[in-house]
Backbone as a ProteinNet text record, in pm:
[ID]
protein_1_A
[PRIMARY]
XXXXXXXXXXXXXXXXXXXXXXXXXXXXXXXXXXXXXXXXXXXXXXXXXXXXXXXXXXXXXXXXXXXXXXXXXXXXXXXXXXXXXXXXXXXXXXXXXX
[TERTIARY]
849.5	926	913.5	869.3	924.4	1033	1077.4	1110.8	1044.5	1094.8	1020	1124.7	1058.7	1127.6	1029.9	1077.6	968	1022.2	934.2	943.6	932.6	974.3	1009.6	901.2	783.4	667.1	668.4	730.8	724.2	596.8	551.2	453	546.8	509.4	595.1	542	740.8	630.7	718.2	772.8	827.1	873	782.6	762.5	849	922.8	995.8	927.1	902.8	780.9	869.3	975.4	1121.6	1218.1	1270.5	1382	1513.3	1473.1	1615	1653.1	1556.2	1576.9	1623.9	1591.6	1654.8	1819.3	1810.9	1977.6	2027	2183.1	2224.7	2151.9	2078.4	2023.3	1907.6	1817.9	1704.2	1735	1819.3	1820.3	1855.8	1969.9	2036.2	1843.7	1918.6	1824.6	1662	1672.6	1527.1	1528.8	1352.2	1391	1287.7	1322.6	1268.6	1156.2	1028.3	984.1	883.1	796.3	755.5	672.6	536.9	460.3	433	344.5	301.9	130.3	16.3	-120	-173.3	-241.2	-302.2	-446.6	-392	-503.1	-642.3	-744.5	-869.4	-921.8	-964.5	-1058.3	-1144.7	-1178.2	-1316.1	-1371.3	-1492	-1505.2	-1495.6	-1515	-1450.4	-1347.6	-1189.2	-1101.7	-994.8	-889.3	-761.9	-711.1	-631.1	-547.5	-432.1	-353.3	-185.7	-119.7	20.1	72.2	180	179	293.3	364.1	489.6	605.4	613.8	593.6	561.4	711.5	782.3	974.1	955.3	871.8	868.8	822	716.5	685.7	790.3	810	874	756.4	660	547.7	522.1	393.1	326.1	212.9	128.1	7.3	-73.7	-185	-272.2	-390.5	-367	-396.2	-516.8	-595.7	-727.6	-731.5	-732.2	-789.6	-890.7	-1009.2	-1064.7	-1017.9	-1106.7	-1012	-1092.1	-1046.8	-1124.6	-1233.6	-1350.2	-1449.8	-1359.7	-1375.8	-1359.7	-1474	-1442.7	-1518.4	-1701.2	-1628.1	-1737.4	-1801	-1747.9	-1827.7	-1925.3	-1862.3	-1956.4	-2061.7	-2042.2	-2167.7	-2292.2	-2216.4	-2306.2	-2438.2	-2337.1	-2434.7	-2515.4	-2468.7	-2555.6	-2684.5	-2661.2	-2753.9	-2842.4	-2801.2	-2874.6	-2973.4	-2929.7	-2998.2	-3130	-3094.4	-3153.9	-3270.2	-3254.1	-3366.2	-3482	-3404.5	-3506.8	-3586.8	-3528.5	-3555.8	-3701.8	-3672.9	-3768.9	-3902.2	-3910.1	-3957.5	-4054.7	-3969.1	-4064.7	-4161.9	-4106.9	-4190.7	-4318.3	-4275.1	-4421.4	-4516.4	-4436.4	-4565.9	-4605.2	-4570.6	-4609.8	-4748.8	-4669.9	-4784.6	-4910.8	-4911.9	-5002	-5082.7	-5018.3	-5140	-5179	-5157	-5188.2	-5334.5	-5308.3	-5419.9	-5347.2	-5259.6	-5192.3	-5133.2	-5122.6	-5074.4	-4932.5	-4854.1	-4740.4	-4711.8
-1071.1	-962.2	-968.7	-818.3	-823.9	-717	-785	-681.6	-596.4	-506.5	-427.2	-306.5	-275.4	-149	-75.4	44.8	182.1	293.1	351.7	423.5	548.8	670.2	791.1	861.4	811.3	864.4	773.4	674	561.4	482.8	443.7	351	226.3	122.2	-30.1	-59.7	-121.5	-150.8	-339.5	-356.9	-473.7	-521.2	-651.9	-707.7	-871.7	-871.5	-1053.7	-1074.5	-1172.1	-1216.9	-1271.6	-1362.1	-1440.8	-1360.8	-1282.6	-1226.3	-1271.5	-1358.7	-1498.8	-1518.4	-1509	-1617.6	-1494.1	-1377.7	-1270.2	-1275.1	-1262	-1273.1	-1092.4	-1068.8	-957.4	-857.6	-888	-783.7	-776.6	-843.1	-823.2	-743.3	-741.1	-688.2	-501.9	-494	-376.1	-276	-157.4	-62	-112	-200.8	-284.2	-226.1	-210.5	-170.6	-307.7	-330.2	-447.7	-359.4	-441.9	-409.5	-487.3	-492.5	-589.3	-679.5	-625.2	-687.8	-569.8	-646.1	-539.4	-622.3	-515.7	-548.4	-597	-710	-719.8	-634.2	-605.6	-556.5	-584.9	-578.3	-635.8	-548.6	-655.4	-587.5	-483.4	-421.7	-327.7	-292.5	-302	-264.2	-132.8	-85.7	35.9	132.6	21.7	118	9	62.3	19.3	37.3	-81.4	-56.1	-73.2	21.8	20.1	35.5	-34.7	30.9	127.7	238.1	300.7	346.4	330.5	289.5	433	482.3	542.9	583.3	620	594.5	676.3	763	779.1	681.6	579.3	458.6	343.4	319.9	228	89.3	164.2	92.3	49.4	0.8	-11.1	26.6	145	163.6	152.8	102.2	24.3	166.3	257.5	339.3	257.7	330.6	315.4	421.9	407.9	535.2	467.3	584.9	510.7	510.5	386.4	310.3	339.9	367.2	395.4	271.9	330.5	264.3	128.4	22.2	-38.2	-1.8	-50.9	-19.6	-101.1	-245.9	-384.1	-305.6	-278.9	-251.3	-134.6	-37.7	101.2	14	-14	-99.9	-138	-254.8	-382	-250.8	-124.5	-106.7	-13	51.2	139.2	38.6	-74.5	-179.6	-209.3	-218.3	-225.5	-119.1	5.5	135.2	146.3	106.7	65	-0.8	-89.2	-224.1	-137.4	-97.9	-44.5	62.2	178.4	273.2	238.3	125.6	44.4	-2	-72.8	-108.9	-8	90.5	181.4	250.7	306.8	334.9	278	101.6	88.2	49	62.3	46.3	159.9	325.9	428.4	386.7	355.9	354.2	291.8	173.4	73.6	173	230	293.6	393	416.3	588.6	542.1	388.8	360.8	324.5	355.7	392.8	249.7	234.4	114.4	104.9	16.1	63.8	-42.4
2231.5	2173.2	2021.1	1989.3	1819.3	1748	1654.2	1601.1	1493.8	1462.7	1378.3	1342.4	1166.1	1107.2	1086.8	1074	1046.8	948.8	904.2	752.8	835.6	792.5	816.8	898.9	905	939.3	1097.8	1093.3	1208.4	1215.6	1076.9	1039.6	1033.3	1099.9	1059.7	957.8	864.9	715.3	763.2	865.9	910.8	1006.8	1044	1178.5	1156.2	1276	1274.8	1456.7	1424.9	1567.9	1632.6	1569.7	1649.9	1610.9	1705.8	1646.5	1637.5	1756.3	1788.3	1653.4	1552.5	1382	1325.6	1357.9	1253.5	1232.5	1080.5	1069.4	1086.9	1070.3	1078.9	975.3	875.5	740.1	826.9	839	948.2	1046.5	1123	1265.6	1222.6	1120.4	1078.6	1104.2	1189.8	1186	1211.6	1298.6	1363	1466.3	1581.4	1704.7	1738.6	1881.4	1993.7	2090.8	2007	2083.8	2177.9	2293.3	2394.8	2312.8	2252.4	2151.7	2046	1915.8	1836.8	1830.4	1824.7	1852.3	1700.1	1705.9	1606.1	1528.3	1370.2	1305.3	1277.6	1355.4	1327.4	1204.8	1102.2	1008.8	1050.5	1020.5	1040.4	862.2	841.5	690.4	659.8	611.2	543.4	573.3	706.9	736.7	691.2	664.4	675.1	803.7	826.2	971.2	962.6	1023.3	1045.6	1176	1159.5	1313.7	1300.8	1400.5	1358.3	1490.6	1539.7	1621.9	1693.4	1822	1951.3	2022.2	1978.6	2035.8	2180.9	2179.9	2334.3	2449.1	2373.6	2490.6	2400.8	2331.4	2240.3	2252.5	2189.4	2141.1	2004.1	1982.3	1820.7	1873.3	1792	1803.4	1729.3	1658.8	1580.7	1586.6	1429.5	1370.9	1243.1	1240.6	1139.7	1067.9	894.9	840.6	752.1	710.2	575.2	476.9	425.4	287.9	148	85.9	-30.7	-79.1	-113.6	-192.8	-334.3	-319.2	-456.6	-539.6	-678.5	-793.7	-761.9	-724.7	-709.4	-598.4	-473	-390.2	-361.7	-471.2	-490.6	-587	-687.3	-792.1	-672.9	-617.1	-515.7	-461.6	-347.5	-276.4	-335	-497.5	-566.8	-645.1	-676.1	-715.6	-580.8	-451.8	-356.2	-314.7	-325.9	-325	-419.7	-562.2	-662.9	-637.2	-574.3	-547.3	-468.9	-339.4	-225.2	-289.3	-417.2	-376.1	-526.2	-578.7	-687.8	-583.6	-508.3	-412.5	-349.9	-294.7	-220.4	-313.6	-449.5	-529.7	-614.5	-603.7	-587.3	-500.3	-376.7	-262.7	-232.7	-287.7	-337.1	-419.6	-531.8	-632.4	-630	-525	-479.4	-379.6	-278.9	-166.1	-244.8	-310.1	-371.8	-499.8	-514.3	-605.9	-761.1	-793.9	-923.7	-946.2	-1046.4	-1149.8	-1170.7	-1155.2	-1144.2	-1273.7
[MASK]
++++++++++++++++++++++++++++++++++++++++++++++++++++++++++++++++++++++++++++++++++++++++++++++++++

């Protein structure tokens, strides 16, 4: 059993895994529920759960996540490389001097 709170949308922004340990401020406006599913990474999504009151579930929602700065660079430097590359094995079959 967990507990869990939910934000207006019924996204959980808070999970107690023992609820036995939750004190009365914890419990205030918590619902019980059987389990809540764990978030597996996936790369380029964020994952959330958000609370089902007709099954009195947690359901484990994915959206995409925005690009970081580092990681737009990395794969535009990677793009970079290949697209260096192909141009001179262009330039090589074609005869040309690169």
């Amino acid at each position: 059993m967990n507990l869990i709170k939910v934000d207006e949308n019924n996204i959980v922004i808070a999970n107690h895994c023992r609820p036995e340990l939750a004190n009365e401020k914890q419990k205030a406006g918590a619902i019980l529920v059987d389990s809540v599913p764990a978030i597996e990474p996936i790369e380029g999504k964020r994952g959330f759960l958000r609370y089902d009151p007709d099954t009195n579930t947690c359901v484990l929602e994915y959206v995409d996540a925005p690009v970081s700065t580092s990681a737009e660079i990395k794969s535009l430097k990677a793009e970079q490389e290949s697209l260096k590359l192909m141009i001179a094995e262009l330039g090589l079959s074609a005869g040309g001097d690169l």
